[in-house]
C-alpha positions in Angstrom: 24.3 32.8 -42.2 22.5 32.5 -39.1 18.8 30.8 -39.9 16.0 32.0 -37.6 12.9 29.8 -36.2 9.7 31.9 -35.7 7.9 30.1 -32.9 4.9 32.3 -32.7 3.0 35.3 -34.5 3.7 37.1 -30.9 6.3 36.6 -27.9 5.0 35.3 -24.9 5.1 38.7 -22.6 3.6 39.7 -19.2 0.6 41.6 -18.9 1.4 45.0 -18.8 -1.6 45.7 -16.4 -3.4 43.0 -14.2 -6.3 41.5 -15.5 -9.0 39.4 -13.5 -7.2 36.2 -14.5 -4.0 37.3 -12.8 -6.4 38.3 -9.7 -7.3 34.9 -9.4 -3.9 33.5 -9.5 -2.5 36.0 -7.4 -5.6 34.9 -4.6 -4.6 31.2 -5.2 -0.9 31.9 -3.8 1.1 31.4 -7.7 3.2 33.8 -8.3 5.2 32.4 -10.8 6.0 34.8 -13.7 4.0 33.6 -16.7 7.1 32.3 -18.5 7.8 29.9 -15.7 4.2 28.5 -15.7 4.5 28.5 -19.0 7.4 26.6 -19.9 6.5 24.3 -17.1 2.8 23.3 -18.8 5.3 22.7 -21.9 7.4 20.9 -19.9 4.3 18.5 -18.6 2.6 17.6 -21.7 5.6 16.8 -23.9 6.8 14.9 -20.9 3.3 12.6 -20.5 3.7 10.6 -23.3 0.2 11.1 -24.3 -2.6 13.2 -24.4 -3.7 14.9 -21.2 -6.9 16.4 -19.8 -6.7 19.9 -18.8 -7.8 19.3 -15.2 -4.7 16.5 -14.8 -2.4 19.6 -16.3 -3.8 22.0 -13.3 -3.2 19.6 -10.6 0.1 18.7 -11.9 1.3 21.9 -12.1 -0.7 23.3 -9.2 -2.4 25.7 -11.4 -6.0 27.3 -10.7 -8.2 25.7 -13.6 -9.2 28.9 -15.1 -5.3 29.9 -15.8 -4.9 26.4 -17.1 -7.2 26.8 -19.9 -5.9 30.2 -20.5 -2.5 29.6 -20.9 -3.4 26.4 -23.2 -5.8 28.5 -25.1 -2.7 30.8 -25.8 -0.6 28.3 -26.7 -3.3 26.0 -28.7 -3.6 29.8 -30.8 0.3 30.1 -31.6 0.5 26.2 -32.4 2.7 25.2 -29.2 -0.2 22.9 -28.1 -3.2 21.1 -29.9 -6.4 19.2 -29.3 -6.8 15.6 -30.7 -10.0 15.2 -32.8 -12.2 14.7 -29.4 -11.7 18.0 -28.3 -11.1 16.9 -24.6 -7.1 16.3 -24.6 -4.5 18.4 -24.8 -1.1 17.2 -26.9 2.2 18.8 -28.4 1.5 20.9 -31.3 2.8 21.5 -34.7 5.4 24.4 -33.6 6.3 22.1 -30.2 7.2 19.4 -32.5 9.1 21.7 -35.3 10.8 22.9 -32.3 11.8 19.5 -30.6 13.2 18.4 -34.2 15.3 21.3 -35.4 16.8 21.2 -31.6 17.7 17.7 -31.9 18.7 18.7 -35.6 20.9 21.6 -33.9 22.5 19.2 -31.8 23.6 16.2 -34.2 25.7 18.8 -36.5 27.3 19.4 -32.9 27.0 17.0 -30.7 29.8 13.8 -30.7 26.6 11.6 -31.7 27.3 11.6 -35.7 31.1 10.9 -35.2 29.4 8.1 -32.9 27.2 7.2 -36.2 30.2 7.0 -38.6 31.9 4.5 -35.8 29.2 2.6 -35.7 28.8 2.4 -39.7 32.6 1.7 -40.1 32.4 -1.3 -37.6 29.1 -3.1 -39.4 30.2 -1.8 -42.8 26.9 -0.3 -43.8 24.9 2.1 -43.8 23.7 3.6 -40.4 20.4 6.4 -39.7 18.9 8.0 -36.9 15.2 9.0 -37.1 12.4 10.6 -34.8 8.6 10.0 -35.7 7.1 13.3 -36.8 3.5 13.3 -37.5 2.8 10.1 -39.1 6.3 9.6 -41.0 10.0 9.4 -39.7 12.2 11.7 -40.5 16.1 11.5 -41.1 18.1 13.5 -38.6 21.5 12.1 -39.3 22.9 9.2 -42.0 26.2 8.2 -42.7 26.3 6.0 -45.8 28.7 3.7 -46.6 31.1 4.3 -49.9 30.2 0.7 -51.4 26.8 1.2 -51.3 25.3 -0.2 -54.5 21.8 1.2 -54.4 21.4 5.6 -54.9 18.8 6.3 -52.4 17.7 9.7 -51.9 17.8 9.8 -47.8 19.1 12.5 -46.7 18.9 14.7 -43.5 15.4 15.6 -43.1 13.7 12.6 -45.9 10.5 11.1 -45.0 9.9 7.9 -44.7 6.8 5.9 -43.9 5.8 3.9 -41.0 4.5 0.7 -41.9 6.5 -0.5 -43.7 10.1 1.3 -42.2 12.1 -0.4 -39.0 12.3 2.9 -37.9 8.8 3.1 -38.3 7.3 0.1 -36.9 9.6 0.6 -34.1 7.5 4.2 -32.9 4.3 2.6 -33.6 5.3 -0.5 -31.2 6.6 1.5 -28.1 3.7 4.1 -28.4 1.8 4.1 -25.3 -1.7 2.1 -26.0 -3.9 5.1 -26.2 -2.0 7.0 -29.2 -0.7 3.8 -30.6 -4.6 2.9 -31.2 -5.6 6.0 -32.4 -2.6 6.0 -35.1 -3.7 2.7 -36.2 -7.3 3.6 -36.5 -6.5 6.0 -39.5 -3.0 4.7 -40.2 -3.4 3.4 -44.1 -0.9 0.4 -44.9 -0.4 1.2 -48.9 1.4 -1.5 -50.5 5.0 -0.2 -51.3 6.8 -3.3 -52.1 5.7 -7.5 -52.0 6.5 -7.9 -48.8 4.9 -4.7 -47.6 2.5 -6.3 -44.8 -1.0 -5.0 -45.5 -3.7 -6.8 -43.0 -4.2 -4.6 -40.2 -4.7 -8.1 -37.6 -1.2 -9.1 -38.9 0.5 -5.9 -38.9 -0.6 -5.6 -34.4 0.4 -8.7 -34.7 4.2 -7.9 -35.9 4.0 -4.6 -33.5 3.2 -6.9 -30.3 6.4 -9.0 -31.1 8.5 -6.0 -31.8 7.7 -3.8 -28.4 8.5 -7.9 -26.5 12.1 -8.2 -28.6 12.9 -4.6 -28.5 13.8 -4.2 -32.2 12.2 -4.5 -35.3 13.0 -5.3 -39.4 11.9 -4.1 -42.7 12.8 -7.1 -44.6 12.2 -5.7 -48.2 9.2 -4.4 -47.4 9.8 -0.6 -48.2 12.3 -1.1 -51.1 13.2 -4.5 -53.2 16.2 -5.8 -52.2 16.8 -3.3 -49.4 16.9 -5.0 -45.5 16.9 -2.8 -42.6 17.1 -3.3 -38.5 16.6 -0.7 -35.8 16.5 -0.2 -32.1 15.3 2.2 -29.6 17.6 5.4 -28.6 15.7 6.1 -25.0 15.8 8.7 -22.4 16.9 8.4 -18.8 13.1 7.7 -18.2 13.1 4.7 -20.9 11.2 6.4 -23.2 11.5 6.0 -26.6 12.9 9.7 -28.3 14.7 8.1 -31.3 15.6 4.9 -33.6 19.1 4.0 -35.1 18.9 1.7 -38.1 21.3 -0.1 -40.3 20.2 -0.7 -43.6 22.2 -2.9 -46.7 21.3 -4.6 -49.0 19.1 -7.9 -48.6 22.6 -9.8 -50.3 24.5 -8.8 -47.4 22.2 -8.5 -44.7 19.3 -10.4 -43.5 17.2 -11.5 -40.2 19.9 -14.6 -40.0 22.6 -12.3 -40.4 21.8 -9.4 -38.5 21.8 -11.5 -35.4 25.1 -11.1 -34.6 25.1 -7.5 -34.8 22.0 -6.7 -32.9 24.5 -6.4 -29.7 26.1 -3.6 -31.6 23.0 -1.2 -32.4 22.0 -1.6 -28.5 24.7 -0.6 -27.7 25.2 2.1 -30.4 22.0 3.1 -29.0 22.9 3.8 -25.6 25.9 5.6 -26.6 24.0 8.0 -28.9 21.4 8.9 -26.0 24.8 9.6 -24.1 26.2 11.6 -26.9 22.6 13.6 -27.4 22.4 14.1 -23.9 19.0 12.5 -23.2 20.3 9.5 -21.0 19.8 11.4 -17.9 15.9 11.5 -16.6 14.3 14.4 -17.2 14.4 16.8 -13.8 10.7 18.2 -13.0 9.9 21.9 -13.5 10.3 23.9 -10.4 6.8 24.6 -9.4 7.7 26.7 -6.3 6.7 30.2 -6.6 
């Protein structure tokens, strides 16, 4: 059965009859149909990273201010876009972000990166996961768990796992840009889930400086007794950050001596997957040309 996504309460259409808004674009030379401009402004703010002001949208996209804020005003009302708690900024929405996950979702039941996931958990001989930070949690897109694993954990595609206290987790929040990455920690609570859950908020910036200088990051039985887990960054062809592949074991056969050697193998896992997901390339910039 074929599922379908509702990404709005209406389709984006073209005015039937022009409107004074349309004037003014028409006056300003863009004639771009409002799908392009739209998909475009899309496009921009998923691409920044961070939040952006409206007036850095317009001139990026060479869009009259008043069209700006009416097409982010549209999209802000079907959940495509939001506005942090400031008001001023303009980031990915809900609906942006259900639709960025259930593509990526859509293209690991596809794509060549899960047999790529098996290889790689046949060659360390544990258990191997890709996540992507959604909201303030990582979620499973893909797992393949070994047959001698001794532990029944519940982590399926689509589970939720924290971030403080995750390698998945702590990786996101270290290769955040500084802005959201600040933000996330201001309001970020660090609940104790295990002993060795680290709970000081100077200690935990601490741990998040060293893992964004090493370029990967453990949970060391800090999520789950006697569970040990490593993970690197899967990036995009502009080095950012889109995803983490983890192996996870138990702490009597993998540890931070241990997983040393294998370190090699995740990066280069990692590359591999962005290859297989097809997000190795650098993202090409919208046609702005009417």
């Amino acid at each position: 059965m074929t599922r379908k996504i509702a990404l709005g309460s209406a389709p984006l259409q073209e005015p039937r009859e022009p409107t004074t808004e349309d004037a003014a674009d028409n006056s300003s030379g863009d004639r771009r149909p409002l799908t392009d401009r739209v998909l475009a402004l899309l496009d921009a703010v998923a691409g920044a990273g961070q939040p952006m002001a409206v007036k850095d949208i317009a001139e990026k996209l060479a869009l009259p201010k008043p069209t700006a804020h009416r097409l982010i005003a549209m999209l802000e009302e079907r959940g495509f876009l939001a506005r942090p708690i400031d008001g001023r900024l303009v980031t990915v929405g809900p609906k942006l972000r259900t639709l960025a996950l259930n593509t990526l979702r859509s293209s690991l039941v596809l794509a060549p990166s899960h047999a790529r996931l098996r290889a790689l958990s046949l060659e360390l001989g544990e258990t191997c996961n890709i996540g992507v930070l959604e909201g303030g949690d990582v979620v499973y897109l893909d797992r393949v768990e070994v047959e001698n694993w001794p532990l029944r954990l519940e982590f399926g595609v689509g589970s939720r796992v924290p971030l403080h206290c995750t390698a998945m987790g702590k990786l996101f929040l270290a290769f955040l840009p500084d802005l959201p990455r600040r933000r996330l920690l201001e309001c970020l609570p660090l609940p104790r889930m295990a002993a060795a859950t680290l709970c000081d908020p100077a200690l935990f910036r601490a741990e998040l400086d060293s893992i964004a200088a090493c370029g990967h990051s453990f949970d060391d039985e800090e999520y789950m007794p006697g569970v040990f887990c490593a993970a690197v960054p899967i990036r995009d062809g502009a080095g950012r950050m889109v995803a983490a592949l983890a192996v996870q074991a138990p702490k009597v056969r993998l540890s931070r001596e241990s997983v040393v050697d294998r370190l090699p193998v995740l990066h280069r896992a990692a590359s591999d997957m962005a290859h297989a997901l097809g997000i190795d390339a650098a993202p090409a910039e919208p046609a702005l040309s009417p």
